[in-house]
SEMARSE-408292 format. One record per residue (C-alpha): residue in one letter; x, y, z. Coordinates in steps of 0.05 Angstrom, whole numbers, plus 5000, padded with zeros to 4 digits. Last residue first. Example, Ala and Ser with C-alpha at 12.3 -4.5 7.8 and 13.67 -1.06 7.14 Angstrom:
BEGIN
S527349795143/A524649105156/
***
This chain:
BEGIN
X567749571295/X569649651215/X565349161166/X569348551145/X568848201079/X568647421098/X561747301058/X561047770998/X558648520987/X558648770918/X552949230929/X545849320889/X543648620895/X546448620970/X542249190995/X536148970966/X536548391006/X538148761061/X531549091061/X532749831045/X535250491067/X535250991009/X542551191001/X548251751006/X551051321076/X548750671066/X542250491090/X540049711126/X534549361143/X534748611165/X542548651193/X542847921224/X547647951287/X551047261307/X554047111364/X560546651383/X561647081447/X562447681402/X559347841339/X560047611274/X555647921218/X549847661183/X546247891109/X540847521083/X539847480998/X540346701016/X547346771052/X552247361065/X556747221122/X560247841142/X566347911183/X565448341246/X569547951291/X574347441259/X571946771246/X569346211296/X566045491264/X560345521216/X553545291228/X549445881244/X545145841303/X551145621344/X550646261386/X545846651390/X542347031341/X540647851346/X536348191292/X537348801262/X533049371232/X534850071216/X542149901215/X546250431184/X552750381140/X556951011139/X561651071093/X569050881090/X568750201037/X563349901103/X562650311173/X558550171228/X551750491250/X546850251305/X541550881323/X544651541342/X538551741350/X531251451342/X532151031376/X538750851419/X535250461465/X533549971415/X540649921377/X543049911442/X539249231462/X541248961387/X547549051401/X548048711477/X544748101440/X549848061394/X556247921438/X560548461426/X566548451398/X562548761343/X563149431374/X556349781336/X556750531336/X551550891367/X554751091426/X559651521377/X554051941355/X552852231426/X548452071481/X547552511545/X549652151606/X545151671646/X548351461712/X548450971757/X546551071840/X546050491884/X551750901934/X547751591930/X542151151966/X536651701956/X532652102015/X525551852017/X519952472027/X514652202062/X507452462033/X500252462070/X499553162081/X493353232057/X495853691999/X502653351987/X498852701967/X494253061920/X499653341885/X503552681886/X497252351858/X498052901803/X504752691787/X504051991793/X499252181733/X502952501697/X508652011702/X504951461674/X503851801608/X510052071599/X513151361615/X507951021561/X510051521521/X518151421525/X517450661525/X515850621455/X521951061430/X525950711473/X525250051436/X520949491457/X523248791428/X525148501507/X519348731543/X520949301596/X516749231655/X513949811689/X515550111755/X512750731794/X516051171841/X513951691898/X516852301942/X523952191929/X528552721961/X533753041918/X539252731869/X537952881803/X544153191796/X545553601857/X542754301877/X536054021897/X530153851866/X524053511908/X523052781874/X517352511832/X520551741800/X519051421740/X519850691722/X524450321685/X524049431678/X528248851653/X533949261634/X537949131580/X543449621583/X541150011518/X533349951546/X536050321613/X540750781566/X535251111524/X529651181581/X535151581626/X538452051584/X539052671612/X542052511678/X540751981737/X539851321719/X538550961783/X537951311838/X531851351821/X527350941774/X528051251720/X524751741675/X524352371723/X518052791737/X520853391778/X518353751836/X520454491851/X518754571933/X512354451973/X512555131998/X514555501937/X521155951926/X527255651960/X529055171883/X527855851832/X533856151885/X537055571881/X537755621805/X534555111763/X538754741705/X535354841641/X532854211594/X524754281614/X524553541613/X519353571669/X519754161725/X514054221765/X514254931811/X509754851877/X505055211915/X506655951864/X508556621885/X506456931821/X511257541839/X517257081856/X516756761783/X516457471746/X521457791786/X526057271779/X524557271693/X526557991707/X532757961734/X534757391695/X541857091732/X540256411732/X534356301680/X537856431616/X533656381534/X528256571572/X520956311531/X515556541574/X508556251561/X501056471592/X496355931587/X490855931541/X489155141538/X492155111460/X497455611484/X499955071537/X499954551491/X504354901438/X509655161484/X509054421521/X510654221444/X517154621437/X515455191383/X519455071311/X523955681280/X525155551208/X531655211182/X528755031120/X531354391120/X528054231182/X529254661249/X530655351280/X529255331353/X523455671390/X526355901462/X525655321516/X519155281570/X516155711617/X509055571632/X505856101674/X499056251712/X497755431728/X492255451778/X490454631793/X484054311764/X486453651757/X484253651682/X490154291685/X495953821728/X494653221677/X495053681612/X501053931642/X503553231655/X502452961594/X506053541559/X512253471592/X514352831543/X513053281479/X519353651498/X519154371531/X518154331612/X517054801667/X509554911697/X508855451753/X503755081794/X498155511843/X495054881880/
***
């Protein structure tokens, strides 16, 4: 097929790569503008930018894809098969959605209808799910919620964070992706409308979901604090700074022998450093940085800070 290519994060770049070793035309990659970055504040490529140079594509960068009179012009002139749209972080305009015959397809890192929105891989682990998947569906108008066309599942094992799933998902939607291609080729594809009523949603996180609620029970931390890698992460507050959790472990109740306390009161024991949770839980902060500081083993943590058992971190 003739593919315009949209995507900018490092999880789009499977997929190109995928679509070019599958021999498809791709004449333009658009992805995001360059963005300032680092201390320095010097302007960094996206990685499908990167990629797609590397293999000698041609790149636009438009900072606005609605009204662009000439980006339009540019897109309708290829007249492109399809237009695949991973992670490229722009909202496409119906008249980007009417070009090609087979439609704009997009790689999405759920399994449809559940987890719609930007941040799909992040709040399935935070929620505990057993399993994510990706989904190819036809964009429409509505929030990632157009025909499916096909879906694959993986199992979510209970110590992975986000940050491990989000390859494996890049990797396994690349090549749905191309068997999509193939599928839409010969014909041999049913577009499935969505149940709208099964759908949950997957809103873009901010600093506030990292913080931990110790009312809690601890095992619904510790699944936030890994689907909330690498940011916000699990953060509370202790003498008005921030206190972040690099490394936690969650214990259930009765593991530690002492009878029910107040809610995010400390328990510091053996150099180890617990706070209560909800539902009689325990949470054991491993690895831990104080706002200003080095993050360190807790251990290190408690030599250095006059912490003692029944001081209370904020929830």
């Amino acid at each position: 097929m003739r593919i315009i290519f949209c995507g900018t994060p490092s999880f789009a770049v499977p997929a190109l790569k995928a679509v070019l070793r599958a021999g498809h035309e791709v004449p333009l990659v658009v992805t995001q503008p360059d963005r300032p970055s680092g201390r320095g504040m010097a302007l960094v490529a996206p990685p499908v930018k990167e990629a797609a140079l590397a293999a000698g594509l041609q790149v636009v960068q438009p900072e606005k894809i609605k009204k662009n009179a000439e980006f339009r012009a540019q897109i309708e002139s290829i007249a492109a098969d399809a237009i695949i749209v991973v992670a490229y972080g722009r909202i496409i305009p119906k008249w980007m959605l009417d070009l090609p015959r087979f439609g704009n397809l997009n790689v999405h890192a759920s399994l449809l209808p559940k987890y719609r929105g930007a941040a799909p891989i992040q709040w399935a682990v935070a929620n505990g799910e057993p399993e994510t998947g990706v989904t190819i569906m036809r964009l429409d108008e509505g929030l990632d919620t157009g025909d499916i066309l096909a879906q694959r599942a993986m199992a979510i094992a209970p110590d992975q964070a986000s940050t491990d799933i989000f390859p494996l998902l890049a990797e396994m939607g690349a090549a749905l992706l191309v068997e999509t291609l193939e599928g839409l080729s010969a014909g041999s594809v049913t577009p499935v409308k969505q149940n709208d009523a099964l759908a949950t949603y997957a809103p873009i996180l901010t600093r506030d979901d990292g913080r931990m609620d110790f009312a809690q029970p601890a095992m619904t931390i510790y699944n936030r604090w890994r689907g909330f890698q690498p940011w916000p992460g699990a953060w509370t507050t202790l003498g008005g700074k921030k206190l972040s959790a690099h490394r936690l472990m969650p214990l259930e109740a009765g593991s530690l022998a002492l009878g029910p306390g107040e809610q995010g009161t400390v328990l510091v024991e053996q150099e180890r450093l617990f706070v209560r949770c909800g539902a009689g839980t325990w949470l054991e902060l491993v690895e831990v940085q104080l706002e200003g500081k080095k993050r360190m083993p807790a251990a290190d943590f408690l030599r250095g800070y006059a912490l003692k058992s029944d001081d209370r971190l904020a929830t």
